[in-house]
N, C-alpha and C positions, 0 to 999 in steps of 0.2 A: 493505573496509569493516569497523570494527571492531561488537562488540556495543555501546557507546554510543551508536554515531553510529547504528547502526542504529533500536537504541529510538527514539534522538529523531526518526527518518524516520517512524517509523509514528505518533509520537501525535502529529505536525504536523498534519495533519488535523482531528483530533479536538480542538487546540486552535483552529481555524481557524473550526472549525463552531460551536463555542460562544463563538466571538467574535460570528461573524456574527449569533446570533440575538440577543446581549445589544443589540446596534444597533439591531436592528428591535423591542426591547420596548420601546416607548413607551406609557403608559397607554392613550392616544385607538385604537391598534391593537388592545390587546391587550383591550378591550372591545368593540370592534367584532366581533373575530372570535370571541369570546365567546358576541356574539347570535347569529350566523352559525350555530356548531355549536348552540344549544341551538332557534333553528329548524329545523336536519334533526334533529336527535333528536325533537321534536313529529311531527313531519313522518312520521319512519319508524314513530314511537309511532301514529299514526291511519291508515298502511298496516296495521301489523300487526291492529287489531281490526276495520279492513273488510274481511280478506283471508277467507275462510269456510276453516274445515276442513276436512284432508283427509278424503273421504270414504271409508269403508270398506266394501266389496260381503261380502256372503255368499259362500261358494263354490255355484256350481250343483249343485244336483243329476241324476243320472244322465239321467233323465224333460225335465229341461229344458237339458240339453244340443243337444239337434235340436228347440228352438221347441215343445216340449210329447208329439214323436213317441216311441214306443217303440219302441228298439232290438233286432236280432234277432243270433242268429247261430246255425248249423244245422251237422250234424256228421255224415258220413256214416258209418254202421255197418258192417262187414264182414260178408258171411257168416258167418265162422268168429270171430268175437267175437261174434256174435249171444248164444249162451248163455252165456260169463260174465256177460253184460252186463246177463243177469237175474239171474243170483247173485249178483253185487255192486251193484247198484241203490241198494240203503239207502247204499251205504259213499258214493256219486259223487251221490244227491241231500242226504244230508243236510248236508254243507259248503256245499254250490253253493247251496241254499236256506237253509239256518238262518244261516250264516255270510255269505255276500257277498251274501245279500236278492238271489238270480238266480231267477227263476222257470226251471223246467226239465221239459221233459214228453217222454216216446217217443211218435216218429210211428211205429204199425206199418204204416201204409198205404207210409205211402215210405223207413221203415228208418233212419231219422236221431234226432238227439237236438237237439231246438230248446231253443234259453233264449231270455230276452229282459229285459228290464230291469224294474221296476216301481215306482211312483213313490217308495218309501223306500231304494232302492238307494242308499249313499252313493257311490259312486263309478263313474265312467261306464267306468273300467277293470278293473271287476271281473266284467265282462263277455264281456271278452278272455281275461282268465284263466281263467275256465270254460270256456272253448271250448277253450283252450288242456289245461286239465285231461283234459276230455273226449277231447280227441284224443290225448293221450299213452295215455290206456285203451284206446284204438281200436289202438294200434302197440304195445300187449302191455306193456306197463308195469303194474307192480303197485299198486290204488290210493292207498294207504299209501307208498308210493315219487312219484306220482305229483302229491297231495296238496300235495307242497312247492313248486310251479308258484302255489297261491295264497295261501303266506305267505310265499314270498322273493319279489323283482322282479330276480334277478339270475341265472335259470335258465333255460334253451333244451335244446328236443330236435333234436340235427342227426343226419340220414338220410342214409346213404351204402349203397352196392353193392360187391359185391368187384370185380364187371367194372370199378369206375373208378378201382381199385388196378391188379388186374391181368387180363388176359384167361385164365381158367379153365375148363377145360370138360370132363367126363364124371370118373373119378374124379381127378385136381386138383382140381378142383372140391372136390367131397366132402371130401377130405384138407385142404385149406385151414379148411375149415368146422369140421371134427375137432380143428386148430390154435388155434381161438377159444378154443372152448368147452372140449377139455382132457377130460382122463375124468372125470365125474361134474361138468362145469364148474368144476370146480380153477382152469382158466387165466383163464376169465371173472369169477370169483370176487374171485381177486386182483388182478389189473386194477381191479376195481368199488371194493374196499376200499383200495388203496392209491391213487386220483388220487379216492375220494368223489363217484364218479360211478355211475349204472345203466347197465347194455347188456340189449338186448334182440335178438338173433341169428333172425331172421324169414327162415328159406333165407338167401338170398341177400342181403337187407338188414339193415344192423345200425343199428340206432337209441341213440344214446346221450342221457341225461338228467345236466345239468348245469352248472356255471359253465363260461365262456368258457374260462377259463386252462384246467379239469380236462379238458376236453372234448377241447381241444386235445393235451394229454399222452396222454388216453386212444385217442385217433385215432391217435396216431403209435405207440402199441404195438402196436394191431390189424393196421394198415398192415403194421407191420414180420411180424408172422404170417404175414397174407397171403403177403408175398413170400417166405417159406419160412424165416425166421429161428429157431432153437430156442427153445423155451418158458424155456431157463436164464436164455439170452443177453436173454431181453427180464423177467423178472426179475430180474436184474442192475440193467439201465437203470433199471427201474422205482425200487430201491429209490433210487439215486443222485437221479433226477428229483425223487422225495418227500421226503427229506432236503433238498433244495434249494428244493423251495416250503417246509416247514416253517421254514425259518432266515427266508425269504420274508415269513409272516404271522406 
């Protein structure tokens, strides 16, 4: 089939269509259907100004999230945080109250840190976060480090043990731990500043403060320590892993 004959296949149609409606335009049709459409235009015009606007709600606030009730949430203190946790007091109530409107008060009777919401609280998850804050200070976190829990929503402290790398005991133990931290924590150090993550080295538990991604890279150095890897070999890694989020974000 050549290019002419072709053309002429495709606008057959198109001359076929525009035959057929000159047929069907007869005055008495084309006023009939005329009325036709200018009845459903009426028609859809008097839908539209009986149909009522869409309505638009407030967001609730914190206090009327639970039917008027005020919300709680309680934080258990440790022994041995007990005395920071009167040296830094100002630094952990004044965000938690001046900033996310959380009331916050120490129970010395039962050793914990209650908040609770109060009816100007904008939001019913700034309440989470305070508790959340709170407890990062309970597992040795710095409160300036700490702090960032309630201006990002993209941070989590994940908690792990050496024993569930690897089973340690008497000086191994010890010597693994020596591995983290590094002389003068040199090795914890760099870790912390190159994946933009905290560690906090508690014996036996090590708590890190972070985004998903950094946590994840920052986990898999420690790990590698654990398992007896040299402090070089995982500087190394590190710098290659950070160079690779970097080009990343």
């Amino acid at each position: 089939m050549g290019f002419s004959s072709l053309f002429l296949f495709c606008l057959t149609p198109i001359f076929r269509v525009s035959f057929d409606l000159r047929s069907f335009h007869s005055p008495s049709k084309i006023q009939g259907f005329m009325s036709i459409m200018a009845s459903t235009e009426a028609t859809s015009m008097e839908e539209d100004k009986t149909v009522p606007p869409k309505p638009r709600f407030e967001p609730l606030k914190a206090h009327e999230m639970s039917e008027g009730g005020v919300q709680f949430r309680k934080v258990n203190v440790p022994a041995h945080r007990f005395t920071p946790l009167k040296k830094s007091w100002m630094e952990i109530y004044t965000p938690v109250y001046e900033q996310m409107k959380v009331d916050i008060r120490m129970n010395l009777k039962a050793r914990k840190v209650e908040m609770k919401t109060k009816p100007d609280t904008p939001d019913v998850g700034n309440l989470q976060k305070c508790a959340d804050f709170v407890h990062a200070f309970m597992l040795g976190f710095d409160p300036m480090d700490a702090i960032a829990l309630l201006r990002l929503d993209d941070l989590y402290v994940e908690t792990f043990e050496i024993k569930d790398v690897k089973t340690l005991r008497g000086e191994h133990l010890s010597r693994a731990i020596g591995r983290l931290s590094g002389k003068g924590g040199k090795t914890k150090f760099a870790i912390e500043n190159s994946t933009r993550t905290r560690i906090v080295i508690a014996d036996t538990k090590i708590h890190i403060l972070g985004s998903f991604l950094n946590i994840k890279v920052a986990r898999d150095s420690l790990c590698s320590l654990i398992l007896g890897s040299p402090a070089g070999k995982v500087y190394s890694k590190l710098r290659a892993v950070s160079a690779r989020l970097a080009e990343k974000f």
